[in-house]
C-alpha positions in Angstrom: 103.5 -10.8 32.8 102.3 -10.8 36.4 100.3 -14.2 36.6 97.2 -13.9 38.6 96.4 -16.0 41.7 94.4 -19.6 41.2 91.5 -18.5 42.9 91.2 -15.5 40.5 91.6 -17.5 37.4 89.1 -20.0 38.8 86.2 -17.2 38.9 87.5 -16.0 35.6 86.3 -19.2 34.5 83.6 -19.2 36.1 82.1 -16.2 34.6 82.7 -16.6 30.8 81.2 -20.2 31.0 78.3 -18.5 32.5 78.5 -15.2 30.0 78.6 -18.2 26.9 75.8 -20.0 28.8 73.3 -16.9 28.8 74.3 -15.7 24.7 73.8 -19.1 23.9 70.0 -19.1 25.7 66.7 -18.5 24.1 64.5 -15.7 25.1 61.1 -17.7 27.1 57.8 -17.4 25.9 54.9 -16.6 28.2 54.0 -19.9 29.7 57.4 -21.7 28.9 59.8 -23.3 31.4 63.3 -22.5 31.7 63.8 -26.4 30.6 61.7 -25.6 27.5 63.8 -23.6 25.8 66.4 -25.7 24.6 63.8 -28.0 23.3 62.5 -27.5 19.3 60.1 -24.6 19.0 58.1 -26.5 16.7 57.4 -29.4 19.1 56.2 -26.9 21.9 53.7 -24.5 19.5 52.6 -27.1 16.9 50.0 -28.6 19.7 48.3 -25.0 19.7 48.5 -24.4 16.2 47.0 -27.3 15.6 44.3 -26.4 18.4 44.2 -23.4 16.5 43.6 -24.5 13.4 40.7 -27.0 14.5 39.0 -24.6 16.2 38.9 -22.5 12.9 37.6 -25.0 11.0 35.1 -26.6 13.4 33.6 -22.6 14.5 31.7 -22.1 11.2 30.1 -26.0 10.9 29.1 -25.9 14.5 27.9 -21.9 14.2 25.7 -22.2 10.5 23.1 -24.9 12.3 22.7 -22.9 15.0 22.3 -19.7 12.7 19.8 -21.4 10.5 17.9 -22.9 13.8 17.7 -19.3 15.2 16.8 -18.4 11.6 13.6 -20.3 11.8 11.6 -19.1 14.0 12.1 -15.3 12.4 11.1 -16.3 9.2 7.9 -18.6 10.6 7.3 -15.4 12.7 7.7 -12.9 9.3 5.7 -15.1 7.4 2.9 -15.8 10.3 2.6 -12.0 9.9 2.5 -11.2 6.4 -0.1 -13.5 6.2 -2.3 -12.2 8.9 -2.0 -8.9 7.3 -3.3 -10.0 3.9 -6.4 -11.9 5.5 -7.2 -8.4 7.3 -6.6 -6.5 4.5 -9.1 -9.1 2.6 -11.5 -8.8 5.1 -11.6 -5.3 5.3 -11.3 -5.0 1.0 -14.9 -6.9 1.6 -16.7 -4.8 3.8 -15.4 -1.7 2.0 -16.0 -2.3 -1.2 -20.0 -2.7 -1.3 -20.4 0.3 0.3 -17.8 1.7 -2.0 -19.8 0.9 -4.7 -23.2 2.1 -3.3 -21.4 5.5 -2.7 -20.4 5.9 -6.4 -23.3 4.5 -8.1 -25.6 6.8 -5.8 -23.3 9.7 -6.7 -23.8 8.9 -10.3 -28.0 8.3 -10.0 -27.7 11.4 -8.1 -26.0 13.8 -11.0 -28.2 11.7 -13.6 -31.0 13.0 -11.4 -30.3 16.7 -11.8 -29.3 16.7 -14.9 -32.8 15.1 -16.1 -34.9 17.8 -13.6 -32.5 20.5 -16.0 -33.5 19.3 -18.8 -37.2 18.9 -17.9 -37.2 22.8 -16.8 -35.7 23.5 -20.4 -38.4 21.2 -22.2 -41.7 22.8 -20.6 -40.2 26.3 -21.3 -39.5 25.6 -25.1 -43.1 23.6 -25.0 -44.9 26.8 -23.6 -43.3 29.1 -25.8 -44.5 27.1 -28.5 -48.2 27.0 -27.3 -48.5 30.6 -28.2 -46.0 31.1 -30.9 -47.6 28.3 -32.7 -51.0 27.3 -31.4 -51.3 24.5 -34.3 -48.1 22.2 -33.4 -48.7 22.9 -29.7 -51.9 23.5 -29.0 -53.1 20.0 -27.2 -51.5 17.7 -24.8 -51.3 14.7 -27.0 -49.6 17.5 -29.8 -46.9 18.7 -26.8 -46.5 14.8 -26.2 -45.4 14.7 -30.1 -43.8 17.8 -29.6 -41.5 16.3 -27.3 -40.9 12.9 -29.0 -39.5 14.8 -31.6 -37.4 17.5 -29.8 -34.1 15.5 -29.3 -34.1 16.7 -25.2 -32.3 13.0 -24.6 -35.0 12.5 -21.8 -36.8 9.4 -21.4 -40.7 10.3 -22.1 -42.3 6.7 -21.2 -44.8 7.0 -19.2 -45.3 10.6 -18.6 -47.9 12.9 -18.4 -48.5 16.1 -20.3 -51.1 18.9 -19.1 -51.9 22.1 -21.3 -53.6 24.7 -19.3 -54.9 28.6 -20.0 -54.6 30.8 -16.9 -54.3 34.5 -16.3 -50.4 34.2 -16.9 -50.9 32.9 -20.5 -50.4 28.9 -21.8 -49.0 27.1 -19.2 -47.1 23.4 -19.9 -47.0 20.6 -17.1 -44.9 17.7 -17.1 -44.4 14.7 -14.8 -41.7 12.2 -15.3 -41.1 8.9 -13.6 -37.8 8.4 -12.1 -36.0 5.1 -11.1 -32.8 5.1 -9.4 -30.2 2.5 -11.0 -28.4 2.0 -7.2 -30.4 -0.5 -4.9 -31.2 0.3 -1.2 -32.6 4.1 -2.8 -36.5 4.6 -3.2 -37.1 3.3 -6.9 -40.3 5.1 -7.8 -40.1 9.3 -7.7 -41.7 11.1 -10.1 -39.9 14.8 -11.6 -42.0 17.7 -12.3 -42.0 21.0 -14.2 -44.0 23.4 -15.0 -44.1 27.0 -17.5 -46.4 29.7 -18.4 -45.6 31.6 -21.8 -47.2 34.6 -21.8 -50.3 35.6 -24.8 -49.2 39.1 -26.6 -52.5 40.0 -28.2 
């Protein structure tokens, strides 16, 4: 074999040592020194994992006061609210409600009101009828003022007056009835009246 020349050798040398030198390196982390490498990898990433690891548990203690401090004022706010509405709605529920009432016990005096002016029309027309057809049961006042204490109309007769009267039409019945409203604020004292002529067949 042809031996080769010193200075050949010598960088033949040279280069494996380096070759063995870079496969026998560890690949650098961002950050890390060339120096760093050979060094434990535990001794270089244990300070940030345990930086890590503090942070992680000291995030939550530190965030839940703050959460609960900017919790606060919502709820005081929510609450400050809710009840403002309720006192309005209060307020308002007593105003409304007398004049609620008023409304629906004058709509009730009101029907109550025609229904008794019906039944008045109905009564002096029965009462008239039975001036002719049967002079003897109604042929006076005070006898039409029995005649209508007996009839069961459902009207309240206290207090009215009865009027028997003969002109060209035939026997005429008048009636006039005191009413009183059962709502206050409305004119207590009317009076309902009704009138019917029956005509005489000779």
């Amino acid at each position: 074999m042809v031996g080769l020349p010193q200075h050949h050798r010598h960088h033949r040398r040279r280069g494996g040592l380096a070759v063995r030198r870079r496969q026998g390196r560890a690949p650098l982390c961002d950050g890390q020194r060339r120096g760093a490498a050979h060094l434990d990898p535990g001794l270089v990433l244990r300070p940030a994992r345990q930086r890590h690891r503090q942070l992680r548990r000291e995030a939550p203690v530190t965030a839940l006061p703050s959460a609960r401090r900017d919790r606060r004022p919502r709820l005081h706010a929510r609450l400050t609210r809710r009840l403002g509405q309720r006192g309005a709605v209060a307020v308002e529920y007593a105003i409304l409600l007398p004049v609620f009432l008023l409304f629906v016990l004058g709509a009730m005096d009101m029907g109550r009101l025609l229904w008794t002016q019906v039944s008045l029309d109905r009564f002096v027309q029965q009462a008239a009828r039975c001036a002719v057809v049967t002079p003897g049961t109604c042929g006076s006042s005070a006898q039409i003022e029995t005649f209508a204490t007996t009839t069961n109309y459902g009207l309240p007769f206290t207090g009215a007056a009865f009027a028997l009267t003969s002109p060209t039409c035939g026997r005429q019945v008048s009636v006039t009835l005191p009413y009183k409203f059962s709502a206050p604020l409305i004119s207590p004292d009317i009076s309902l009246s009704a009138s019917a002529c029956y005509p005489v067949i000779p």
